[in-house]
C-alpha positions as CSV (number, residue, x, y, z in Angstrom):
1,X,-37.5,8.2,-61.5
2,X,-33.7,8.7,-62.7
3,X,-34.0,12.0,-61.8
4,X,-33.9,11.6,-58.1
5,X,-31.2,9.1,-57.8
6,X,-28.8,10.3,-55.6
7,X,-28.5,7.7,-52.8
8,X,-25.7,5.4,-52.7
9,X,-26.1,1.8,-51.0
10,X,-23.9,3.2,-48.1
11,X,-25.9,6.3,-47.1
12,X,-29.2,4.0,-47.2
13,X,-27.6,1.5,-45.1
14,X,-26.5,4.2,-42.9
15,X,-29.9,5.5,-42.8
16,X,-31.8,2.0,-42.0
17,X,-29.3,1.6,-39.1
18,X,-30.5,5.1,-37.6
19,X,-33.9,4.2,-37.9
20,X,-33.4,0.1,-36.8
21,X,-32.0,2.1,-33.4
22,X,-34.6,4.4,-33.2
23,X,-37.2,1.6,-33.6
24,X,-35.4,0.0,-30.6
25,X,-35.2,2.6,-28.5
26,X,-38.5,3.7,-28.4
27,X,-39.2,0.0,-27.8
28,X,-37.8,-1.0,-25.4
29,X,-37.5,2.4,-23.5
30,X,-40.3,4.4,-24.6
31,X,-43.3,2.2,-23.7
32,X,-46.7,4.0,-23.8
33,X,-47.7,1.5,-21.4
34,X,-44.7,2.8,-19.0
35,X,-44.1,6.9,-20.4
36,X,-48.3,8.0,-22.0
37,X,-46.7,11.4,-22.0
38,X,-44.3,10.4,-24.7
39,X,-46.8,8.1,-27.3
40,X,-46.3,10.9,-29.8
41,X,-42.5,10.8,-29.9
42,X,-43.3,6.7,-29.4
43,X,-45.2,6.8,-32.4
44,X,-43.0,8.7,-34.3
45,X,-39.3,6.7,-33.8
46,X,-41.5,3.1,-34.4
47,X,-42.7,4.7,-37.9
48,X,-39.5,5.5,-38.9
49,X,-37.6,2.0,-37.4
50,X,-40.3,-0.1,-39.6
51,X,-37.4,1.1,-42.6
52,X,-35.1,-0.4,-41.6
53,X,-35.4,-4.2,-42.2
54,X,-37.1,-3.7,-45.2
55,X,-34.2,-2.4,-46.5
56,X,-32.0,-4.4,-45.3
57,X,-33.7,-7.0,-47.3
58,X,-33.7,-5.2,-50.5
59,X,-30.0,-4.9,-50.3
60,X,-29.8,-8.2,-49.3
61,X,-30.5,-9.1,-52.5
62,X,-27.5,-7.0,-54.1
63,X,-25.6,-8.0,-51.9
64,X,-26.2,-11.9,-53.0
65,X,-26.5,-10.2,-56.9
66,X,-23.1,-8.3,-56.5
67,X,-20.9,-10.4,-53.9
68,X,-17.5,-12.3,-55.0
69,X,-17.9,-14.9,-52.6
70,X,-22.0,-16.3,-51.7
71,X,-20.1,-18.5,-49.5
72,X,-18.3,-16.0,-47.4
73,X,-21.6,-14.1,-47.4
74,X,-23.7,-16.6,-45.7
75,X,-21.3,-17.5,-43.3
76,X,-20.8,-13.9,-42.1
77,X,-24.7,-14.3,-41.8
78,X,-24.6,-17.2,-39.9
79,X,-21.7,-16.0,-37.5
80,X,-23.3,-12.5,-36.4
81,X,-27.0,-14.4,-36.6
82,X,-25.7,-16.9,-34.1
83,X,-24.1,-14.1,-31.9
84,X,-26.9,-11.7,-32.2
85,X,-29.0,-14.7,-30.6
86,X,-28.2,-14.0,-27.2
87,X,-28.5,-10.5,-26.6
88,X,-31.8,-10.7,-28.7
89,X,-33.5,-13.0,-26.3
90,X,-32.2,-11.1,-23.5
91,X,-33.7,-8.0,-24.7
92,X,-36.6,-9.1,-26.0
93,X,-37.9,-12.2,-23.6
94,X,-35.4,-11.6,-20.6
95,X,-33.4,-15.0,-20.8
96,X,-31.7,-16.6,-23.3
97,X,-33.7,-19.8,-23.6
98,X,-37.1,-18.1,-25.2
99,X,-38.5,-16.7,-28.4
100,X,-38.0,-16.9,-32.0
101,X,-34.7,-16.2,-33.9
102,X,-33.0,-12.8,-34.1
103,X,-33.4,-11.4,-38.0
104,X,-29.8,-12.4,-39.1
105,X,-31.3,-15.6,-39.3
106,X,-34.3,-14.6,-41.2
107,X,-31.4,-12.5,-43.6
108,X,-29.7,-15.8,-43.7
109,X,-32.6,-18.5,-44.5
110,X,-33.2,-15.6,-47.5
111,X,-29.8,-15.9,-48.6
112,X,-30.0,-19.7,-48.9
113,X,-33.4,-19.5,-50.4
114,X,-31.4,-17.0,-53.3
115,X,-28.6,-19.8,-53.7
116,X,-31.3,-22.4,-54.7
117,X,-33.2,-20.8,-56.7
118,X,-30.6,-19.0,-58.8
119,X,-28.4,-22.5,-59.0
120,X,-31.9,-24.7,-60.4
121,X,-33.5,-24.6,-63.4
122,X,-36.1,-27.1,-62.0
123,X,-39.3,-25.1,-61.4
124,X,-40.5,-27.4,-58.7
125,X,-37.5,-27.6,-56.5
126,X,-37.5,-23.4,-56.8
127,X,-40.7,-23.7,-55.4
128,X,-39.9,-25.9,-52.6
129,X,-36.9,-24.0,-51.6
130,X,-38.8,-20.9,-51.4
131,X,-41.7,-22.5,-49.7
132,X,-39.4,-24.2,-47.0
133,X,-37.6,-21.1,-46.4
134,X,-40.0,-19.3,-46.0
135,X,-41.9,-21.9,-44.2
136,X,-38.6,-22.1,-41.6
137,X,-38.3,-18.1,-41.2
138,X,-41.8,-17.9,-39.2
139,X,-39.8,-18.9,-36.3
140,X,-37.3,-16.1,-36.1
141,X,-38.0,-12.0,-36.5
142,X,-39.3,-10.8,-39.8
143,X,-40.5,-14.3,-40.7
144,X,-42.7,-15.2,-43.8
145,X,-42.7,-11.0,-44.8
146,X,-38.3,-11.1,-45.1
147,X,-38.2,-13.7,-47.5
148,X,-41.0,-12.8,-49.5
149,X,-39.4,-9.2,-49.7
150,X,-36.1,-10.7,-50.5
151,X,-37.6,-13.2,-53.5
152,X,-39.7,-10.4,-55.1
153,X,-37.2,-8.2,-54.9
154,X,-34.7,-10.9,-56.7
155,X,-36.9,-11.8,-58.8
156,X,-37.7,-8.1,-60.3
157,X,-33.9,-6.8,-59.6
158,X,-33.8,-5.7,-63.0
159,X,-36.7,-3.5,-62.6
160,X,-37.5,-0.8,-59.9
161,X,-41.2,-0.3,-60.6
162,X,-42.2,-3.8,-60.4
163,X,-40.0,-3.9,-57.4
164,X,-42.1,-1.1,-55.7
165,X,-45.3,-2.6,-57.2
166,X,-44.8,-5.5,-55.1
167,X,-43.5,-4.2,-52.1
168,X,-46.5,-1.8,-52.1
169,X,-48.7,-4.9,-52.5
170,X,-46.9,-6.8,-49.3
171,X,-46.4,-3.8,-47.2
172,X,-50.4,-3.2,-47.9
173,X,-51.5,-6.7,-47.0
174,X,-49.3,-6.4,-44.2
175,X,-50.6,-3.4,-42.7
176,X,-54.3,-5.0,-43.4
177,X,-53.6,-8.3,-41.4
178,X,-51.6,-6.0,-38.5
179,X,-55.1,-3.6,-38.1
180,X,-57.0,-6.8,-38.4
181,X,-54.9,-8.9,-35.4
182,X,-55.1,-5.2,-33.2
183,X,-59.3,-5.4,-33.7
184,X,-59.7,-8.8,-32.9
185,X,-57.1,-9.0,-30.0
186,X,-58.2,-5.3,-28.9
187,X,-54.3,-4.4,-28.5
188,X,-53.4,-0.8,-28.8
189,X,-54.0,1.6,-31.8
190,X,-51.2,3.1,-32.1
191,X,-48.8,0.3,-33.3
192,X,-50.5,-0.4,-36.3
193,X,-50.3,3.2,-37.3
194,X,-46.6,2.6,-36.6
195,X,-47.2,0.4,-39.2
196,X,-47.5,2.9,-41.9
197,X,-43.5,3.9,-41.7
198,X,-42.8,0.8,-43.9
199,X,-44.0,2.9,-46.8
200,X,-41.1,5.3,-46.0
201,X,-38.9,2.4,-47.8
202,X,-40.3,3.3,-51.1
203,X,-38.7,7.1,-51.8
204,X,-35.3,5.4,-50.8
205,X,-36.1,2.4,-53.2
206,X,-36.5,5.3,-55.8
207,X,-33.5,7.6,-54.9
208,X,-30.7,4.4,-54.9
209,X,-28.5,4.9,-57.8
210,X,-27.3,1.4,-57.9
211,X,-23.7,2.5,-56.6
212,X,-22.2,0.9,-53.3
213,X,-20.0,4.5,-52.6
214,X,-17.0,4.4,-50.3
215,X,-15.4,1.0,-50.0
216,X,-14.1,1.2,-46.6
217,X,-14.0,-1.6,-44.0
218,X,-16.8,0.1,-41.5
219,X,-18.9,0.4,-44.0
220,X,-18.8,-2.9,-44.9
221,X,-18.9,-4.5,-41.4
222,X,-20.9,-2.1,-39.2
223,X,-24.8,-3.5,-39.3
224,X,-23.2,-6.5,-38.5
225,X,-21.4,-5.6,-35.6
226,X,-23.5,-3.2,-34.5
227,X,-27.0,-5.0,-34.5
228,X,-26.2,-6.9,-31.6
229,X,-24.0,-4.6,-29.9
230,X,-27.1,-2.0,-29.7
231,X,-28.8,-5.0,-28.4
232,X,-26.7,-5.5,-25.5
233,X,-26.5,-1.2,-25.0
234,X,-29.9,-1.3,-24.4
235,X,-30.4,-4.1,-22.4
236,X,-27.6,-2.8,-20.1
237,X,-29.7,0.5,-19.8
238,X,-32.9,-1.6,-18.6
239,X,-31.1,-3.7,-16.3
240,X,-29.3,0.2,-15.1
């Protein structure tokens, strides 16, 4: 595997962002229901948007691993989860009083759920921490899968295969359940083949070479600002 290592943690970040917009885009603009002519390209920009939050989980995790300050972390979390909220409801349910929470939150109940477990030794109240978290993230995007993502991937930081072993075994159980809810609620086909782009995460997984490249401020701040300001873009276009 070392001999494919050639992503920094900036280009896959970079990457993920492309793809979280894409996934967006298609969304909330592309709708098969709306544009049949245009499933395909539909089809194709949800594939590769279901990347991007499992990365951002993964480096999640080394950002918690790597950070100076956990503190400052999690309240940078908190600030842009709280001001992603709005613009995520108004998006996604058309006001601002409906629906779960955005998937800052979900980064941030992940987060905590990392403090806990790395600052006890106490097996049972690791296990309640990661069961409440967990347990709390169903109500906001990425819920229950996030978490799980961000504690196997802690837990197996050290090694890469077990850290694609199990996010092969999530993703897999995740697809299942997804084609399983489409049968039963007899929703559309094509969004659990959409499905299949969180496989894509796995070659990235496999090329990071564990470096952070350039240290420059945009790079350090620009998923945050720019989650919710694609938000509000796009739900200016709509209301256009």
């Amino acid at each position: 595997m070392t001999s494919i290592k050639r992503l920094n943690r900036t280009q896959i970040k970079y990457l993920a962002i492309a793809a979280m917009f894409l996934d967006h885009l298609a969304a909330f603009l592309l709708s098969p229901e709306k544009y049949p002519g245009l499933i395909v390209l539909y089809i194709i920009m949800r594939t590769i948007g279901r990347v991007a939050a499992p990365v951002m989980f993964y480096f999640l995790v080394e950002g918690f691993t790597h950070t100076s300050s956990k503190r400052n972390y999690c309240l940078r979390l908190l600030s842009f989860a709280i001001l992603s909220q709005i613009p995520y409801s108004l998006l996604r349910y058309g006001n601002v009083a409906s629906g779960d929470l955005n998937v800052m939150f979900t980064l941030l109940f992940s987060f905590l759920m990392l403090m806990v477990v790395e600052k006890t030794s106490n097996q049972i109240i690791k296990g309640m921490a990661v069961f409440l978290f967990m347990f709390i993230s169903i109500f906001s995007d990425w819920g229950l899968i996030g978490p799980l993502m961000a504690w196997l991937f802690y837990v197996n930081r050290s090694d890469i295969k077990k850290q694609v072993r199990d996010y092969l075994l999530i993703v897999g159980i995740q697809l299942l359940s997804t084609v399983l809810f489409i049968i039963c609620n007899t929703q559309s086909w094509y969004e659990g083949m959409c499905q299949l782009g969180t496989f894509l995460v796995i070659p990235l997984l496999i090329a990071y070479n564990g470096e952070s490249g350039k240290k420059k401020f945009i790079n350090k701040w620009l998923f945050y600002v720019f989650y919710p300001l694609h938000l509000i873009l796009i739900w200016l276009v709509i209301r256009v």
